[in-house]
C-alpha positions as CSV (number, residue, x, y, z in Angstrom):
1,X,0.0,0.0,0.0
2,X,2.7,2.2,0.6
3,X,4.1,2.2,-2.7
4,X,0.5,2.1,-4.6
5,X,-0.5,5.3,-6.0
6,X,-3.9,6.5,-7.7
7,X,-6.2,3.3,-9.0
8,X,-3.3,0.9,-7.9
9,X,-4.5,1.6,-4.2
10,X,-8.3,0.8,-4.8
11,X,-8.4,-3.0,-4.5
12,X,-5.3,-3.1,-1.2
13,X,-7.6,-0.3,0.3
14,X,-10.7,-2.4,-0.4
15,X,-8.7,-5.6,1.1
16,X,-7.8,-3.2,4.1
17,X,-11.7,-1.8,4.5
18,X,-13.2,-5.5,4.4
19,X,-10.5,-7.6,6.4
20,X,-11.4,-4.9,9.4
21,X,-14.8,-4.3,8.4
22,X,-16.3,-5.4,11.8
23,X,-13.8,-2.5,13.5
24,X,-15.7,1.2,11.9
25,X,-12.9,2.9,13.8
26,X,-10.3,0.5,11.4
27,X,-12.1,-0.3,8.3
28,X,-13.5,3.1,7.2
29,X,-10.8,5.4,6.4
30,X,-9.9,2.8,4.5
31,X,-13.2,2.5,2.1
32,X,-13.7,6.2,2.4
33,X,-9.9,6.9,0.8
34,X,-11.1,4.4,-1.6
35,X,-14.0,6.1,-2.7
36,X,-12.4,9.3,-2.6
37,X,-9.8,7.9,-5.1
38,X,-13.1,6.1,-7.3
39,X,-14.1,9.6,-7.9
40,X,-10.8,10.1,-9.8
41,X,-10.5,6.6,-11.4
42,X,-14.0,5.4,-11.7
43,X,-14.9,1.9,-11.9
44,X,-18.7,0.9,-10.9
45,X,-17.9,-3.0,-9.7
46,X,-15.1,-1.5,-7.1
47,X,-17.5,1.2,-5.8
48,X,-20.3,-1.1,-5.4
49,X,-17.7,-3.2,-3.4
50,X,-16.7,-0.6,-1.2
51,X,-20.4,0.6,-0.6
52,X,-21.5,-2.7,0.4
53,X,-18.0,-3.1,2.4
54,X,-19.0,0.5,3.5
55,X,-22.6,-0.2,5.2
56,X,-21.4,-3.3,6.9
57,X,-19.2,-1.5,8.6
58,X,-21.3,1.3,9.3
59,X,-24.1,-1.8,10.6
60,X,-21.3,-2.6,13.3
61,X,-21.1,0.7,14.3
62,X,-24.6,0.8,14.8
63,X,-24.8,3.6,12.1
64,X,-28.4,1.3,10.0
65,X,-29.6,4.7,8.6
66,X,-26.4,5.7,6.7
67,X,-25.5,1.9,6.1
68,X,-28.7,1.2,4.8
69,X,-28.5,4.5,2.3
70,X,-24.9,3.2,1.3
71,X,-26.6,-0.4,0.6
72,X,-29.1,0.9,-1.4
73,X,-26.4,2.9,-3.5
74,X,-24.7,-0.3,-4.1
75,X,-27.8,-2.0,-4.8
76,X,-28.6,0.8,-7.7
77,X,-25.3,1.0,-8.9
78,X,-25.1,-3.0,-9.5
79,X,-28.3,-2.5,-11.1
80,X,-26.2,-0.9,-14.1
81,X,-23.3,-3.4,-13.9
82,X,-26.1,-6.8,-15.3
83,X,-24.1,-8.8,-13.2
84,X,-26.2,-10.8,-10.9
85,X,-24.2,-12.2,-8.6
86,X,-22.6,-8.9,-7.7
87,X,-26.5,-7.6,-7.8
88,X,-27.5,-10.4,-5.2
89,X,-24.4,-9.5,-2.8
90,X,-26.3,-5.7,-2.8
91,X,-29.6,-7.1,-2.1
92,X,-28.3,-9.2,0.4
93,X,-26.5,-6.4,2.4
94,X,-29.3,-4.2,1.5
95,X,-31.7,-7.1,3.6
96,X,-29.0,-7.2,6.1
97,X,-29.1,-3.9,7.2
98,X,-33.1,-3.6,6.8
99,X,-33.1,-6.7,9.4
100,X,-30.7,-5.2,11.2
101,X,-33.5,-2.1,11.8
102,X,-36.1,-4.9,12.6
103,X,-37.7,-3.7,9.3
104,X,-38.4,-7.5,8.3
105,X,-41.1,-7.3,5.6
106,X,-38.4,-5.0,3.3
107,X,-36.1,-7.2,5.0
108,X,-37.6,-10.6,3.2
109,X,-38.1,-8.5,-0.2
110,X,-34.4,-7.6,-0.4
111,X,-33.2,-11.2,0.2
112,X,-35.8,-12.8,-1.7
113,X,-34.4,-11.1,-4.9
114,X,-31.1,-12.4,-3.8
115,X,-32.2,-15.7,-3.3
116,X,-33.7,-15.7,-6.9
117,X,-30.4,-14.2,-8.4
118,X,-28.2,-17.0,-7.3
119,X,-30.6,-19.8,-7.6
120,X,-29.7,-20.6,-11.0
121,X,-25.8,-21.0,-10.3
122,X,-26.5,-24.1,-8.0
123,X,-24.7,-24.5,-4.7
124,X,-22.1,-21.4,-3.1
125,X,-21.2,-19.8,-0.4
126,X,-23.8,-17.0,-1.6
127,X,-26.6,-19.0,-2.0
128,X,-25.8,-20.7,1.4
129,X,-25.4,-17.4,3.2
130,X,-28.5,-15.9,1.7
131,X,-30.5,-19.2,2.9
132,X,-29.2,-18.5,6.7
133,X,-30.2,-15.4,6.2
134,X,-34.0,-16.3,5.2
135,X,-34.0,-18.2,8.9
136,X,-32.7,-15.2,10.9
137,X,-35.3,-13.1,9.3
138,X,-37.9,-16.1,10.1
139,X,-37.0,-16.7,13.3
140,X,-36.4,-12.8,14.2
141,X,-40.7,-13.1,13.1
142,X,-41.1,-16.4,15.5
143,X,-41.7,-18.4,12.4
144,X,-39.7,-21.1,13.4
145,X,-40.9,-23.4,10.9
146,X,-39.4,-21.2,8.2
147,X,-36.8,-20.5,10.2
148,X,-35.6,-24.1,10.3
149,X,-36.4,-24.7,6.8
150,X,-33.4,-21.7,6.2
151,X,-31.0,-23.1,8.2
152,X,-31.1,-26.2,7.4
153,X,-31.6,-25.7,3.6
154,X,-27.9,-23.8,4.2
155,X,-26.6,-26.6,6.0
156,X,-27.4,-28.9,3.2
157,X,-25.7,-27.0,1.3
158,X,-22.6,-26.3,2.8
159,X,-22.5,-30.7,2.8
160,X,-22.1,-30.2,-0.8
161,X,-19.0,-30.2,-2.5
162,X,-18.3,-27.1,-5.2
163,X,-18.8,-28.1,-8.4
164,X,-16.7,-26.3,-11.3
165,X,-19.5,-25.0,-13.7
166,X,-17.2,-23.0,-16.2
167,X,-13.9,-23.2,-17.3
168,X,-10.8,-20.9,-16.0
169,X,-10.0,-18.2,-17.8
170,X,-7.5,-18.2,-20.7
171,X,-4.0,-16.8,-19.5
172,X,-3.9,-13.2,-20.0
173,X,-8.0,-12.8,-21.0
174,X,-8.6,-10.2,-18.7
175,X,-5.9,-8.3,-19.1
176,X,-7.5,-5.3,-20.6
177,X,-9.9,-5.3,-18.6
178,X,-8.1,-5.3,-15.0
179,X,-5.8,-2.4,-16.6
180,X,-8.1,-0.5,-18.2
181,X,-11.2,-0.8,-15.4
182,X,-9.1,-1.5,-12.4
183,X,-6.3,0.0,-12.9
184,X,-7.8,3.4,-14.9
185,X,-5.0,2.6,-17.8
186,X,-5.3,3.8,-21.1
187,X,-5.1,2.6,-24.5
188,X,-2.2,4.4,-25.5
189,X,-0.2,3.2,-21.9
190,X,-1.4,-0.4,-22.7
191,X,-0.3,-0.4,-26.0
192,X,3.0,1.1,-25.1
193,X,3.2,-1.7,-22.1
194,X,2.8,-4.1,-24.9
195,X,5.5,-2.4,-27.6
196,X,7.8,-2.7,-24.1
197,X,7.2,-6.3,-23.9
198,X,5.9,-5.4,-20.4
């Protein structure tokens, strides 16, 4: 980190923010230099990663009306992105923080949309999480029938062994995109990296 300078620090900030997200006092400066530096070298899939890692650490601090405004920002700008998966992690913090403020109806909504995002990928960590989630929100409503059926559908789950559904990338196939998104390269300091043999 010391050595990283402009879009290079984005992801070790992000790394930073989330490793200490649980400690506000740690974990924020951290996302909030990162945003401050998104502003510069803009790339919507980091800032919805560090306003998700923002409101959980705002959730810890017991801060649910400015975590739940910075989970609804992720949530609209991974709306843009058509990525589901990073769509379902917003709606999932988004139900998080909305269960966090007892608010359990909005609460259900939000993860039920999650649920339906990463249904279709089979069995993972998400999909596992999300389903613990739909028995803390049941049980939170003393539906412990649902509740159960939550936890345990996660438990099943987490019995099952990862399957590979697509192949590895190619060496080198995202290249571009990690310098030019990540990193806020552009094409004429790619195409000189490449004329360098870099």
């Amino acid at each position: 980190l010391a050595t990283a300078t402009g879009a290079a620090r984005i992801p070790l900030l992000l790394a930073l923010a989330d490793a200490n997200k649980d400690a506000p006092a740690i974990g924020l400066p951290f996302v909030d230099e990162a945003l401050a530096l998104l502003t510069a070298h803009p790339s919507v899939p980091r800032e919805v990663e560090a306003r998700i890692t923002r409101s959980y650490a705002l959730q810890s601090g017991g801060t649910y009306p400015e975590a739940l405004a910075e989970a609804l920002r992720a949530e609209s700008l991974a709306t843009s992105l058509g990525d589901a998966r990073t769509l379902a992690d917003a709606h999932y913090e988004v139900s998080l923080v909305q269960w966090r403020m007892a608010d359990y109806v909005a609460a259900t909504a939000s993860i039920g949309r999650a649920r339906r995002l990463l249904e279709p990928y089979g069995d993972s960590p998400a999909l596992a999480r999300t389903l613990s989630h739909v028995g803390a929100i049941h049980f939170n409503q003393s539906d412990l029938a649902a509740a159960l059926d939550g936890f345990v559908a996660a438990l099943r789950m987490s019995e099952t062994p990862p399957t590979v559904r697509t192949a590895p990338p190619m060496l080198g196939q995202h290249t571009d995109e990690v310098l030019s998104g990540d990193l806020g390269y552009d094409a004429e300091r790619i195409a000189a990296m490449r004329a360098s043999g870099a």
